[in-house]
Structures are given as structure tokens and as C-alpha cells.
N, C-alpha and C positions, 0 to 999 in steps of 0.2 A: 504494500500500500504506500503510494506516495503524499508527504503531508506538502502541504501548499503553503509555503511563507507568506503570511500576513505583515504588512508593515504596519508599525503604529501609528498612530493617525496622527500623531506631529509630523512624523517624517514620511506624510505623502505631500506628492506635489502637486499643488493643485491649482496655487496661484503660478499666474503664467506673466511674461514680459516680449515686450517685441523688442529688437536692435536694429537702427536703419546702418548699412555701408555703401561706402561710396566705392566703385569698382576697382580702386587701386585696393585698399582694405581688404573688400571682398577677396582679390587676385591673390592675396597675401595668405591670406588662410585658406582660401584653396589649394594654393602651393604648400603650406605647413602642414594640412592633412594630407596629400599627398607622400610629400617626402615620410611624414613620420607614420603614415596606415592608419590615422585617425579615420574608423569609421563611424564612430557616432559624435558628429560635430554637437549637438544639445549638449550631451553631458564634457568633452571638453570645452566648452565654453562656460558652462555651469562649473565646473571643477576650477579653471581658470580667474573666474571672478572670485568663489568662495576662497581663494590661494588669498588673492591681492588681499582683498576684506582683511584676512584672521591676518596676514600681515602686517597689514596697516593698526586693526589693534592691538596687536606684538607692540609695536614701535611704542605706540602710544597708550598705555598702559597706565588702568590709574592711579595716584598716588594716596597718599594721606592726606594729603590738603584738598584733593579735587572735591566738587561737588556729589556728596553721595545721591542724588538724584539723578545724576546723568551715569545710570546702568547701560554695558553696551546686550546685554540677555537677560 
């Protein structure tokens, strides 16, 4: 019998985003999938943003003096 992985219902996705490119952009990431066998461009571009993001709050991390109201989760 095979069990079916259910995800939790935080982590489906459901809310959706558009991105416009301009065809040099565009040219650029079709040549990066390419070279590198990216076949599912959604999720490297979704894996790609969530990198930058936890990055960016890496960098910027809060301290003891910041405002404890300004939670990034």
C-alpha cells in the first residue's frame, strides 16, 4: 500500500505572483537553464528569491536595541 504525502497546510502554495522580463533577462535565464538542466524554472526561481530573502535577513539580523515589533516571522 502506498501512503500519499500530505503537506501541511502552511506549507502549500497557494498564493501565486507574476514577474514581467524584458527579453534580454528573459535570454539570460533561458540560457542558465539550459547550461545548468534546470527543468523546472517555478521552483528555481522560487528557491532563488527565498536564497536572497533569508540572506538579506542573515545580514541584517536583529539586535537588542531594535524594535521588538518589527518581527521578520
Amino acid at each position: 500500500m502506498k501512503r500519499r504525502k500530505t503537506k501541511e497546510a502552511s506549507l502549500k502554495r497557494d498564493i501565486s505572483h507574476s514577474v514581467r522580463f524584458n527579453p534580454r533577462e528573459q535570454s539570460a535565464i533561458d540560457q542558465y537553464c539550459e547550461k545548468f538542466r534546470v527543468k523546472n524554472k517555478s521552483k528555481f526561481m522560487r528557491e532563488a528569491i527565498i536564497t536572497e530573502v533569508l540572506r538579506k535577513f542573515d545580514e541584517h539580523y536583529p539586535t537588542l536595541w531594535e524594535d521588538p515589533q518589527m518581527r521578520l516571522f
